[in-house]
C-alpha positions in Angstrom: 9.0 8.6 -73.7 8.2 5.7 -71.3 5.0 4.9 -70.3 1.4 3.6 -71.4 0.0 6.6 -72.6 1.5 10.4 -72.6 -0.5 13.2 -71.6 -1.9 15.8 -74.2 1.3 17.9 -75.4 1.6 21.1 -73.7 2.8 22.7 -76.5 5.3 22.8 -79.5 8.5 23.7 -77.5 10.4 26.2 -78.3 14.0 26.0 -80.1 17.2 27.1 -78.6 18.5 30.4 -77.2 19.5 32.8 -80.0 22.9 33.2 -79.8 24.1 36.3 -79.5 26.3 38.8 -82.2 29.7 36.9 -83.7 32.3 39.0 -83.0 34.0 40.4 -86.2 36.3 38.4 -88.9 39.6 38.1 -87.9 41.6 41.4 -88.9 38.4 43.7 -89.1 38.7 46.0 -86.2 35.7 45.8 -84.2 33.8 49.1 -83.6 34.0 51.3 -80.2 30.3 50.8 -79.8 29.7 47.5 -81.0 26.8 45.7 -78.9 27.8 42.2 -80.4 28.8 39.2 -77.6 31.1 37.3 -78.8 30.3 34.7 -76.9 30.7 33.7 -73.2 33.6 34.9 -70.9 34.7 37.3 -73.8 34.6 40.9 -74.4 35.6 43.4 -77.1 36.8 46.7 -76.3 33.5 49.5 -76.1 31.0 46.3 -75.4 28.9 46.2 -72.9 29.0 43.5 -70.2 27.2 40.5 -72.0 24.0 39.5 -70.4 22.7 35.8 -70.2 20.2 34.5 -72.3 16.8 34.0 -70.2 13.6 32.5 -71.9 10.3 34.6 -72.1 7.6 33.9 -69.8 6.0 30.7 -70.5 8.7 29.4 -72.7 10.6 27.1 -69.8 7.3 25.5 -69.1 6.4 24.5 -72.7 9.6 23.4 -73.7 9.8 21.4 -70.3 7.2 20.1 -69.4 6.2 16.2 -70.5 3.7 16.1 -68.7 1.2 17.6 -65.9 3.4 19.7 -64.6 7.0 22.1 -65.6 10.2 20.6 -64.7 10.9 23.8 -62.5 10.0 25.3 -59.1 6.2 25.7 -59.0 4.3 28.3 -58.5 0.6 28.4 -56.6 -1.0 28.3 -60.4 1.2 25.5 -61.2 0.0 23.2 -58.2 -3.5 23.6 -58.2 -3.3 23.2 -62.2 -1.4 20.3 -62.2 -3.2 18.9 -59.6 -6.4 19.0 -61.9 -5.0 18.0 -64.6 -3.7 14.8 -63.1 -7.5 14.2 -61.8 -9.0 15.0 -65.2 -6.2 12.9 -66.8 -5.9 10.2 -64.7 -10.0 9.8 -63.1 -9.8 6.1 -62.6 -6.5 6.0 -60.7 -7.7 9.3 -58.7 -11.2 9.7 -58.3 -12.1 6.1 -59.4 -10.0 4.5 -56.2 -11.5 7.3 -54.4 -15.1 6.4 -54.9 -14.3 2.7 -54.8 -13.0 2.8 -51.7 -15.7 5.0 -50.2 -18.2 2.7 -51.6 -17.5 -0.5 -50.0 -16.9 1.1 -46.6 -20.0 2.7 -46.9 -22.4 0.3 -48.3 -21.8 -1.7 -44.3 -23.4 0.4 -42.6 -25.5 0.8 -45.5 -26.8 -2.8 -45.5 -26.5 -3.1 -41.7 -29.5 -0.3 -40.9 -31.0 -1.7 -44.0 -31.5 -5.0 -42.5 -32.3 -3.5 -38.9 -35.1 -1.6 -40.8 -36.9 -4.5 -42.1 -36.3 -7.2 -39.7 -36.8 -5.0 -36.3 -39.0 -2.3 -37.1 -35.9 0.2 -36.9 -38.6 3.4 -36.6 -38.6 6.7 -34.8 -41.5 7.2 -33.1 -43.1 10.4 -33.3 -44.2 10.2 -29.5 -40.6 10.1 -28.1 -41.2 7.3 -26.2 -37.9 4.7 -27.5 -37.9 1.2 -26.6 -34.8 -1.0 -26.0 -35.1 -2.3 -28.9 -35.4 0.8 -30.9 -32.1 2.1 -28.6 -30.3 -1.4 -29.5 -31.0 -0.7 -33.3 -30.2 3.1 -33.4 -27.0 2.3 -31.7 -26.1 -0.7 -34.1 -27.2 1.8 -37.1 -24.7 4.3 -35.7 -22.2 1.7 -34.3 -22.1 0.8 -38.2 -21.7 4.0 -39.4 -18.4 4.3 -37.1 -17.2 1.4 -38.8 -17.6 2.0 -42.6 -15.7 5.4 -41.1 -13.2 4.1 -40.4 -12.7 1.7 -42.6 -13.4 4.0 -45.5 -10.2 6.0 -43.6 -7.8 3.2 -43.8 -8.8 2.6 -47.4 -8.4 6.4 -48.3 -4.7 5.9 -47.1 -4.0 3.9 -49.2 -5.6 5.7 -52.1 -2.9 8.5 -50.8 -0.4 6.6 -51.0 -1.1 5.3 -54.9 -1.6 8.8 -56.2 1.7 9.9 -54.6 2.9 7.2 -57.8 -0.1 8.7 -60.1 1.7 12.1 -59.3 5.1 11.1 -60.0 4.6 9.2 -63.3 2.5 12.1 -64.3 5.2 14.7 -63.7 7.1 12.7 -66.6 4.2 12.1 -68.9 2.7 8.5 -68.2 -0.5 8.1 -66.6 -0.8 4.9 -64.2 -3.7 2.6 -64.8 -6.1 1.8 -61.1 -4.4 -1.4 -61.3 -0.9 0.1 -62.2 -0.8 2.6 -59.1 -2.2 0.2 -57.1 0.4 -2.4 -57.9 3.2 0.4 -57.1 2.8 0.5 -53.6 3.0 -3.0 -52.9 6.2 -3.5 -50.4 4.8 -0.1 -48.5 0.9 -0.4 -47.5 1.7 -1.5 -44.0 4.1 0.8 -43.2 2.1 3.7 -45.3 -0.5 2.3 -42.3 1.6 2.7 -39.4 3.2 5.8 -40.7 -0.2 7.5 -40.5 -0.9 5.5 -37.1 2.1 6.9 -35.9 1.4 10.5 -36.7 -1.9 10.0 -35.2 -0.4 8.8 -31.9 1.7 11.9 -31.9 -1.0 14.5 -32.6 -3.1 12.7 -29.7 -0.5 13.1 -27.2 0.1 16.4 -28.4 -3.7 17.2 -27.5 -3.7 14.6 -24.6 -0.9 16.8 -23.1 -2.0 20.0 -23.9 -5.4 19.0 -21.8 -3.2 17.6 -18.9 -2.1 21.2 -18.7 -5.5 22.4 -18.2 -6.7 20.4 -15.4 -4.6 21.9 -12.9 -5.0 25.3 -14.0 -9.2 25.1 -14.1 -8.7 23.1 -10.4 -6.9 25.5 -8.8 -6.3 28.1 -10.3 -8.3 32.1 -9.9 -10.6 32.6 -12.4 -8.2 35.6 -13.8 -5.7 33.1 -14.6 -7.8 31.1 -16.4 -8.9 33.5 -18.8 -5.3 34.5 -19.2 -3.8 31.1 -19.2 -6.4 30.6 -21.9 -5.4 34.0 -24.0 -1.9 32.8 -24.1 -2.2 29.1 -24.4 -4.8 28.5 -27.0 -2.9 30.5 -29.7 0.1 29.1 -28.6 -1.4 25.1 -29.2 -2.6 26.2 -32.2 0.6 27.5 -33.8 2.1 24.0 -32.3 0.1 22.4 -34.0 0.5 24.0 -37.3 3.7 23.8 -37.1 4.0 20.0 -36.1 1.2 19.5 -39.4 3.9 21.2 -41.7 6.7 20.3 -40.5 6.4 17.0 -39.9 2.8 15.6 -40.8 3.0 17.1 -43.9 5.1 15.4 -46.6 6.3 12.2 -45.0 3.7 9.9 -47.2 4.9 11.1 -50.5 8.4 10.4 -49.3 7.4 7.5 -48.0 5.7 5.9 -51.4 8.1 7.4 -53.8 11.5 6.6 -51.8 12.9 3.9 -50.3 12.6 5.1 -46.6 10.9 3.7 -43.5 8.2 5.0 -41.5 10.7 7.2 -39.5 13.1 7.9 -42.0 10.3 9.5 -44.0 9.0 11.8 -40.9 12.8 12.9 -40.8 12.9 13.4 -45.1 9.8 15.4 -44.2 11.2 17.5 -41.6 14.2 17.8 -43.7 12.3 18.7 -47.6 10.4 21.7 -45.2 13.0 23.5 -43.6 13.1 26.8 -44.3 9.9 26.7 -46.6 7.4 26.8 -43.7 5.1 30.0 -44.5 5.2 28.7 -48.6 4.1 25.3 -47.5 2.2 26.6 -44.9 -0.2 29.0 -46.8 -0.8 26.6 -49.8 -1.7 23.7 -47.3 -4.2 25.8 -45.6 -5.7 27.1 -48.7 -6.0 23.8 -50.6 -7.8 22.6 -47.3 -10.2 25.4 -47.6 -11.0 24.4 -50.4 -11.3 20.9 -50.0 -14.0 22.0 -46.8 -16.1 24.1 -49.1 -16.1 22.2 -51.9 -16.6 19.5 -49.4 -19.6 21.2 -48.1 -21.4 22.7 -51.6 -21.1 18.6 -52.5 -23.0 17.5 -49.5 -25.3 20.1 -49.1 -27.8 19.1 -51.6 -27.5 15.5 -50.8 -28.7 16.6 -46.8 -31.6 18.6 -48.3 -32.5 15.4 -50.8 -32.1 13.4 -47.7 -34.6 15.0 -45.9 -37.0 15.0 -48.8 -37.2 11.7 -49.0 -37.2 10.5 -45.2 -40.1 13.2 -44.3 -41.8 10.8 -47.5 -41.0 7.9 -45.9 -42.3 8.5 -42.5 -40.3 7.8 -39.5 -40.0 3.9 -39.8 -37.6 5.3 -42.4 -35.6 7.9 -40.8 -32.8 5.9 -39.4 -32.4 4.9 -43.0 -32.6 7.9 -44.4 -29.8 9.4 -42.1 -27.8 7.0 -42.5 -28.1 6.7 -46.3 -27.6 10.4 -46.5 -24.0 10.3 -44.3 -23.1 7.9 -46.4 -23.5 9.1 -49.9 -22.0 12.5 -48.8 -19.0 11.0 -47.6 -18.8 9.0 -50.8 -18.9 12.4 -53.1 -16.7 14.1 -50.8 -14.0 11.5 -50.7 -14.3 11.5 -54.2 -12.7 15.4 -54.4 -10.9 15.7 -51.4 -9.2 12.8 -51.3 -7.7 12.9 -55.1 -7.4 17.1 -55.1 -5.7 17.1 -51.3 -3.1 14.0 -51.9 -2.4 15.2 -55.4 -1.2 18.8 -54.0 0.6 17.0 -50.9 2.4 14.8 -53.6 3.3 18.1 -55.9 5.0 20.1 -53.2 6.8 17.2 -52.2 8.1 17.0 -55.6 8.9 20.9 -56.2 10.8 20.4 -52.3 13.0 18.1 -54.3 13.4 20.3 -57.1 14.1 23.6 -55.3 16.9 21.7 -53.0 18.1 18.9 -54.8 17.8 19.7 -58.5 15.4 17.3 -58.8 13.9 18.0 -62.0 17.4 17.2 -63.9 16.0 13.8 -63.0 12.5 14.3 -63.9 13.9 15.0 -67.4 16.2 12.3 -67.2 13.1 9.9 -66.9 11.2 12.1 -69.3 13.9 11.2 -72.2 14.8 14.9 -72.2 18.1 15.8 -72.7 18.8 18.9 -70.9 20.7 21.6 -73.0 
C-alpha cells in the first residue's frame, strides 16, 4: 500500500465467495432434484435456475475498504463516518489548517483594537455621548474585523481545496501530512481562487437580478400584486437558488483539486457528476449544513456568554475589545468544525459521483494495491 502511514485496519476481510455444488462425476447420473450449480452458465436437468453469489451485509465494506471509506456507492452513514474518520485521522491536515488559518486572520483585527485600546482610549462611554475619535476607533476596530473576515475566507479556500487531496488519499489508505496536502494543490490555488470568485459573481447577479425584478413591481405595481408577486416569486428564487448551489456550486472544487480541469471545465464536471442525483445531493448537502450551523452555534455560544463576563469586568474602556476578541475566537472554533466536516462531505460525494457513474472505485483499488476479484 502506498503512502506514509495507513489508516487503522477496518477489519480482517473476508475470503472468497463459496462456490457453489460441483456437479456430479462424469457418468453418475445427476439426481431430478439436485440443488447443486455447477457452475456459471450451466444447468443440470431438475436444478433450479442458479442464483449469483452476493456478500452479507457488511462484508463488501470490510473486505474493500483501505481506508476511510468502502470502495462502493455510499450511503448517508458512510459519508458522515468517513468524514469523521478523516478528521480524527488526519487533525493536522483538517482541523489543524483550519485553525491556522483562522488564527492569523483573526489575530489583525485582534492586535489592531488592541492597540486602538491602549494608545486612544478606545472606550464606550456609558453616557452615550461618542466623540470622533471614539467613532474613528470603533469604525477601525470593525473595519478590522471585516478584514481578518475576509481574509480568514480566502484562506479557508484554500484549506478546501487541500482536504479535497486529504479526502482522496484517505479513500486509499494514506493520510497526507499539513505540509503534504498543502504541497498538493500547488499548480491550482489561483484558479481554486477565481473558481470560487467566479461562483460568487454568479450567485450576486443571480440576487442582483432577482432584486431588479422587484423594483418595478413595488414602484408600480397595486399592493395585491405585490403580495402575490411575492407568494410566487420568493419560493420560486429560492428553489433557483438551490438548484444553481447543487447543481453547479456544489462539486466543482473537488473536481477542480483532484482533476486536471480549469475553472470552467470543473463547473461543467460539476454540472455533469450531478445530473440526475439532485434530491440525493440535495438532502445530504442541506443536512450536513445544518449541522455545521448548530454545531456552529453550541461552539460559539459559550464563548458569547464568557465574552460578556469578562467585558462587564472590564468596564467599558474594554468593551470594544471584548467584542472583538469574542467574534474572533468564535470564528476561530467554528472554522475549526465547519470548515474540515463541510469540505470533507463535499469532497466524498464528489468521489461516490465518480463511483456510481464512472466505476470509479475500480481505480480506487487500483491505487489501493487491491486486486479486484
Amino acid at each position: 500500500m502506498s503512502g506514509n502511514e495507513s489508516y487503522p485496519p477496518p477489519g480482517q476481510p473476508s475470503g472468497p465467495p463459496p462456490p457453489g455444488a460441483h456437479p456430479p462425476p462424469p457418468g453418475q447420473p445427476l439426481p431430478a432434484n439436485a440443488a447443486g450449480h455447477p457452475g456459471p452458465g450451466a444447468r443440470f436437468a431438475g436444478a433450479p435456475p442458479a442464483q449469483p453469489w452476493a456478500p452479507p451485509p457488511g462484508m463488501l465494506g470490510a473486505a474493500h475498504k483501505p481506508g476511510a471509506m468502502p470502495l462502493r456507492p455510499l450511503g448517508l452513514g458512510d459519508v458522515y463516518d468517513a468524514a469523521f474518520r478523516i478528521i480524527r485521522f488526519n487533525p493536522k491536515s483538517t482541523v489543524g489548517s483550519a485553525v491556522l488559518v483562522a488564527a492569523v486572520a483573526m489575530a489583525i483585527p485582534l492586535l489592531v483594537t488592541g492597540v486602538l485600546t491602549w494608545a486612544v482610549d478606545l472606550s464606550l462611554d456609558d453616557s452615550g455621548e461618542i466623540t470622533q475619535t471614539d467613532a474613528v476607533g470603533v469604525l477601525s476596530a470593525l473595519g478590522s474585523l471585516g478584514l481578518g473576515a475576509v481574509l480568514q475566507q480566502v484562506g479557508l479556500i484554500l484549506v478546501t481545496g487541500m482536504i479535497a487531496h486529504v479526502v482522496a488519499a484517505a479513500a486509499i489508505g494514506r493520510r497526507l501530512s499539513l505540509g503534504e496536502a498543502w504541497g498538493a494543490t500547488h499548480g491550482k490555488r489561483w484558479r481554486l481562487i477565481g473558481l470560487t470568485m467566479i461562483l460568487g459573481l454568479l450567485a450576486l447577479v443571480v440576487v442582483a437580478a432577482y432584486v431588479a425584478l422587484w423594483l418595478p413591481v413595488v414602484a408600480y405595481a397595486e399592493t395585491w400584486f405585490v403580495v402575490v408577486w411575492g407568494l410566487v416569486s420568493v419560493p420560486l428564487f429560492l428553489c433557483l437558488m438551490f438548484w444553481l448551489w447543487i447543481r453547479v456550486f456544489y462539486l466543482p472544487v473537488p473536481a477542480l483539486m483532484l482533476e486536471h480541469l480549469g475553472v470552467f471545465g470543473a463547473i461543467r464536471r460539476g454540472f455533469r457528476l450531478s445530473r440526475r442525483q439532485f434530491w440525493r445531493l440535495f438532502g445530504i448537502a442541506l443536512l450536513t449544513l445544518l449541522i455545521a450551523q448548530v454545531a456552529s452555534f453550541v461552539l460559539a455560544l459559550p464563548i458569547s456568554f464568557l465574552g460578556q463576563l469578562v467585558t462587564l469586568a472590564g468596564g467599558s474602556e474594554y468593551a470594544v475589545l471584548g467584542l472583538v476578541g469574542t467574534q474572533a475566537l468564535s470564528s476561530v472554533v467554528s472554522a475549526a468544525f465547519v470548515t474540515p466536516f463541510t469540505a470533507a462531505v463535499a469532497s466524498l460525494l464528489y468521489l461516490d459521483q465518480r463511483i456510481r457513474k464512472e466505476a470509479y472505485d475500480i481505480d480506487l483499488m487500483t491505487q489501493a494495491g487491491i486486486t479486484a476479484s
